[in-house]
N, CA, C and O atoms as CSV, one atom per row, in Angstrom:
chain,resi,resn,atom,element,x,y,z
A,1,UNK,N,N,-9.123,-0.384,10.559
A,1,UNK,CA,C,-7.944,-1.050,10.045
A,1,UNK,C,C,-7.077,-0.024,9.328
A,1,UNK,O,O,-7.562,0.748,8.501
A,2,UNK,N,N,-5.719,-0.023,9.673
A,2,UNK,CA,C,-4.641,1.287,9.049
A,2,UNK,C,C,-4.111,-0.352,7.504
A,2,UNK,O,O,-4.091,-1.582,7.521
A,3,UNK,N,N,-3.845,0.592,6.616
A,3,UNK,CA,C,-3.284,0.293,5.607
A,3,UNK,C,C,-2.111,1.381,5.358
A,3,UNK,O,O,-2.113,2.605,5.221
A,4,UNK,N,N,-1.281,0.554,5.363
A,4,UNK,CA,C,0.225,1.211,5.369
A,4,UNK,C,C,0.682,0.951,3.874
A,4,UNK,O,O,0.618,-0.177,3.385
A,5,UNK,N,N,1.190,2.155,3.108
A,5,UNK,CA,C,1.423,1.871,1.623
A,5,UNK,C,C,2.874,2.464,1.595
A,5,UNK,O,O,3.281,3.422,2.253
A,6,UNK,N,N,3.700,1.556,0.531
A,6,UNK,CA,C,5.051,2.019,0.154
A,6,UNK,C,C,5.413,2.326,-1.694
A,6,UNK,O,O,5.170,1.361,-2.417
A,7,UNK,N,N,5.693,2.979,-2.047
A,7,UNK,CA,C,5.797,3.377,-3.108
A,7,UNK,C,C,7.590,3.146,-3.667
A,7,UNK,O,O,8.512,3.777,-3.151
A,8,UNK,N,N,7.739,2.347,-4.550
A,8,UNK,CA,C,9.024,2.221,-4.789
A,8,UNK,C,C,9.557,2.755,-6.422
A,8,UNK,O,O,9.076,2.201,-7.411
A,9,UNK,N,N,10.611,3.901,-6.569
A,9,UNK,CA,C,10.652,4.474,-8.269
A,9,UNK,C,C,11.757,3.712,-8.743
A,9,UNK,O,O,12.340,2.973,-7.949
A,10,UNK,N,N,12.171,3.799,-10.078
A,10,UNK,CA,C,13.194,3.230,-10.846
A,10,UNK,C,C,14.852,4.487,-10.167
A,10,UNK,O,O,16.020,4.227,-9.878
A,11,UNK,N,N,13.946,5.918,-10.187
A,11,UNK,CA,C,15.280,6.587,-9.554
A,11,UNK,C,C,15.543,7.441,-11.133
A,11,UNK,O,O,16.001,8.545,-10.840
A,12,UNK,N,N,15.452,7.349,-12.196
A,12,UNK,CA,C,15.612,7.764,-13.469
A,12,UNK,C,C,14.692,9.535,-13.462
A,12,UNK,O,O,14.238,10.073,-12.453
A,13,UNK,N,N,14.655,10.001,-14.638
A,13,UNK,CA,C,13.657,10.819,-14.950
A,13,UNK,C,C,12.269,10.144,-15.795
A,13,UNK,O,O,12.381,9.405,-16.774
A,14,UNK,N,N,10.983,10.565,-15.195
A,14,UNK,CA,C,10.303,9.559,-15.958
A,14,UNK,C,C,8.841,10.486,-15.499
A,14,UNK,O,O,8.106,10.306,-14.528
A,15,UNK,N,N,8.767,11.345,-16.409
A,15,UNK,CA,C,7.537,12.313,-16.656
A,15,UNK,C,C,6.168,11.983,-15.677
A,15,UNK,O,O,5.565,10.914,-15.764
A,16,UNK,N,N,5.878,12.796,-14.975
A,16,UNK,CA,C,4.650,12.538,-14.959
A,16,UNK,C,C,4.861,11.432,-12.936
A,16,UNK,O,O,4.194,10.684,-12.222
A,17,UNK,N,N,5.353,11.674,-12.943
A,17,UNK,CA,C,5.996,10.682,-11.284
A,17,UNK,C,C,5.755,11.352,-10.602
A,17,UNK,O,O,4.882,10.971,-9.822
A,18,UNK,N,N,6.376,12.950,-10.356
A,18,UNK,CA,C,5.546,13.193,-9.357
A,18,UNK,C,C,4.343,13.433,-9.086
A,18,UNK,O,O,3.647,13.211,-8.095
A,19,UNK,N,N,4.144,13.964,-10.174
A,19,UNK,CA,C,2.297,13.997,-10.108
A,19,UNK,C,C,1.372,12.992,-9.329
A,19,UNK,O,O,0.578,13.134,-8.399
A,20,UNK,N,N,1.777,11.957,-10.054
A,20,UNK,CA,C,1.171,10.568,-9.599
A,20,UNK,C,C,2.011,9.863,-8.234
A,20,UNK,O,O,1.551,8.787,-7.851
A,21,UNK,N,N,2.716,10.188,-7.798
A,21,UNK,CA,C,3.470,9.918,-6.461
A,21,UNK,C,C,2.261,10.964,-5.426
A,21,UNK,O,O,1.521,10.359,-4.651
A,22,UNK,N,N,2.186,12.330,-5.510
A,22,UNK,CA,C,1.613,13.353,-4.791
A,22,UNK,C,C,0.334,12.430,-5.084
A,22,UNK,O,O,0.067,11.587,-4.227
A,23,UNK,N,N,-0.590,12.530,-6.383
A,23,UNK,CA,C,-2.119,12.072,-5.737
A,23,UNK,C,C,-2.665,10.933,-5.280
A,23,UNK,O,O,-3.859,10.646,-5.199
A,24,UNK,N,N,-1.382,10.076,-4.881
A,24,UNK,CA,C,-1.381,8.597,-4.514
A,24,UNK,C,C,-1.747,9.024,-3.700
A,24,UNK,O,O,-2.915,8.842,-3.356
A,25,UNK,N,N,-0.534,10.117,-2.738
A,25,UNK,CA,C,-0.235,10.266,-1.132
A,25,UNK,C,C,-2.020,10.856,-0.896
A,25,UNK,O,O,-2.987,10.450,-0.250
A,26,UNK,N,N,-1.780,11.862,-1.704
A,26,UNK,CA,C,-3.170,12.861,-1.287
A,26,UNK,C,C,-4.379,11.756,-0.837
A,26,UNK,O,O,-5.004,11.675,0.220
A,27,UNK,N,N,-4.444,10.994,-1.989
A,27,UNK,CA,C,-5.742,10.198,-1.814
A,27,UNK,C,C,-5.488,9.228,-0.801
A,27,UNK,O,O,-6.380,9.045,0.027
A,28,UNK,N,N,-4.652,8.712,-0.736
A,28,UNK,CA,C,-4.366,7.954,0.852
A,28,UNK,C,C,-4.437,8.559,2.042
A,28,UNK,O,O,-4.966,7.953,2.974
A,29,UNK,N,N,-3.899,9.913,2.233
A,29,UNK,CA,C,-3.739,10.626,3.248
A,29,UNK,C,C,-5.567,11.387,3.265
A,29,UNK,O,O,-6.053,11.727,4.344
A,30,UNK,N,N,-6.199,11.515,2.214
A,30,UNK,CA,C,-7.497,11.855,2.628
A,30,UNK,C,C,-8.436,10.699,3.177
A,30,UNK,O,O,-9.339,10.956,3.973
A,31,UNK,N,N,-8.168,9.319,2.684
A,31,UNK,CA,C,-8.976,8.208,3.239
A,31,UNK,C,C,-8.276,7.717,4.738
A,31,UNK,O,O,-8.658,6.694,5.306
A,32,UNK,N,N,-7.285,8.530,5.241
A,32,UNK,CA,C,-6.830,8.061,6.815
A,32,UNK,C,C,-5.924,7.223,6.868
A,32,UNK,O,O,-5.469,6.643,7.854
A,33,UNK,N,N,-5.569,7.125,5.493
A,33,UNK,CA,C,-4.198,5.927,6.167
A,33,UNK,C,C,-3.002,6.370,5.986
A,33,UNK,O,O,-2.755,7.520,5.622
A,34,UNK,N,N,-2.146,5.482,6.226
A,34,UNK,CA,C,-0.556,5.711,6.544
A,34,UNK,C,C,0.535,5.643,4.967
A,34,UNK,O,O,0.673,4.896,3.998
A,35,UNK,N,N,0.952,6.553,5.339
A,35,UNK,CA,C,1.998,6.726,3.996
A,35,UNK,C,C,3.292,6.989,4.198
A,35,UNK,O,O,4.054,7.116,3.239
């Protein structure tokens, strides 16, 4: 089963986002699914 994930930001500056945007992807993209 693919699980397809979407991530939506406010668009502002807001510390610490990309970080946590990247190890979302990472950890999704290491368990095989779609991002």
């Amino acid at each position: 089963m693919t699980l397809r994930v979407g991530m939506l930001t406010s668009g502002g500056d807001a510390q610490g986002l990309n970080s946590t945007m990247r190890g979302v992807g990472r950890a999704l993209l290491n368990a095989e699914q779609e991002v």
